[in-house]
N, C-alpha and C positions, 0 to 999 in steps of 0.2 A: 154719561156723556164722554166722561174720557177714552174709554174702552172703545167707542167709536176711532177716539183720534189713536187712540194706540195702536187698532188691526191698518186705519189709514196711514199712520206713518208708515207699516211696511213698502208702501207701493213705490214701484220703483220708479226711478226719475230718469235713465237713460238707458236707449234702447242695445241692442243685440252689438252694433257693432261698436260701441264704448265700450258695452262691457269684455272683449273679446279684445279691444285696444290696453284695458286695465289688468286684463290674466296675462297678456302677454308680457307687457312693461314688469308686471310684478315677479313672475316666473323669470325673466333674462337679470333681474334684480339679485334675485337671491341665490342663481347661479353665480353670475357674478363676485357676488358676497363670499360663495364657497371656494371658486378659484380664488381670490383675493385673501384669502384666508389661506389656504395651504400654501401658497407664493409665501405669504409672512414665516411659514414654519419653515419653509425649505430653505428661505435664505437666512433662516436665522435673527429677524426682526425682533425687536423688544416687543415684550408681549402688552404693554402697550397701547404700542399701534393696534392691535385687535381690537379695542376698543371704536379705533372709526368706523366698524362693521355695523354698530348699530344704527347709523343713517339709512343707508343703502336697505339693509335687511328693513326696517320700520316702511321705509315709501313700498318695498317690493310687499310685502305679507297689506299694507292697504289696498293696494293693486289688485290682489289677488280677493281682498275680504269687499273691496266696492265691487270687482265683478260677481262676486259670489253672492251678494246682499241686491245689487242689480241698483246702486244709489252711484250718487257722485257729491263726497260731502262734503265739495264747493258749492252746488247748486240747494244739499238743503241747510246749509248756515245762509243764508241769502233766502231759503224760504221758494225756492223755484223746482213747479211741478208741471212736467210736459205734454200739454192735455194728449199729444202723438200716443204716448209710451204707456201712461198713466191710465187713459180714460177718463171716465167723466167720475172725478172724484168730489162729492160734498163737502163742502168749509174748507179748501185749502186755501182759502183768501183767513181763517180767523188765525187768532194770534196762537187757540190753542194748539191747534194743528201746524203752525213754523215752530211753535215748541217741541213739538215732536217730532219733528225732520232734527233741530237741531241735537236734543238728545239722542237720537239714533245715530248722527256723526259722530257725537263727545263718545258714545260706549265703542265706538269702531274704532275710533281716536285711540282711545284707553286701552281698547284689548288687545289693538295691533302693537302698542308701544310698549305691553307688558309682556306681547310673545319676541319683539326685537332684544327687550332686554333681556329677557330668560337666553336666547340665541349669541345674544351676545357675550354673555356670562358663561355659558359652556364654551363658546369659541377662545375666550380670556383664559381657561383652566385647561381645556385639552390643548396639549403638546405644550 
């Protein structure tokens, strides 16, 4: 039974142009982060400050991993599946299946925040 809720957690909860709202947001992010980052080395900032980079970089690389994963994971900690986007999905009313929305946030959570860190840790050491 689980392996049921584990191929249904894949499915996605927001359509085409969310996720094209969330690659964009996340891309002008992490541009941003780069500009903001060589500003810190050109004026000679305490290196520091490169450490506020991992904000920015963490929300832009989610951005980029909820368009990419086709979720929005405000909608599955909350348990919300858009019959529009989703289709006619079985048990997304049981509790196993908001467990599996929400584990699929925490790992996107976690892996976006362990590539901000890694990003942020080479932008701390170079220059």
């Amino acid at each position: 039974m689980e392996s049921q809720y584990r191929y249904r957690g894949l499915v996605c909860n927001i359509g085409p142009g969310e996720r094209r709202h969330r690659l964009i947001f996340g891309v002008v992010l992490i541009q941003l982060s780069i500009v903001a980052w060589a500003l810190m080395l050109a004026f000679g900032l305490d290196q520091l400050w490169r450490l506020s980079l991992q904000v920015p970089l963490w929300l832009g690389l989610m951005g980029i991993g909820q368009a990419h994963y086709q979720i929005c994971v405000g909608f599955d900690f909350i348990g919300k599946v858009d019959p529009a986007v989703a289709g006619d999905v079985v048990g997304h009313d049981s509790p196993a299946f908001r467990r599996a929305l929400r584990l699929r946030s925490l790992k996107l959570l976690a892996g976006t925040g362990a590539g901000a860190a890694l990003l942020t840790t080479l932008a701390y050491a170079i220059g």
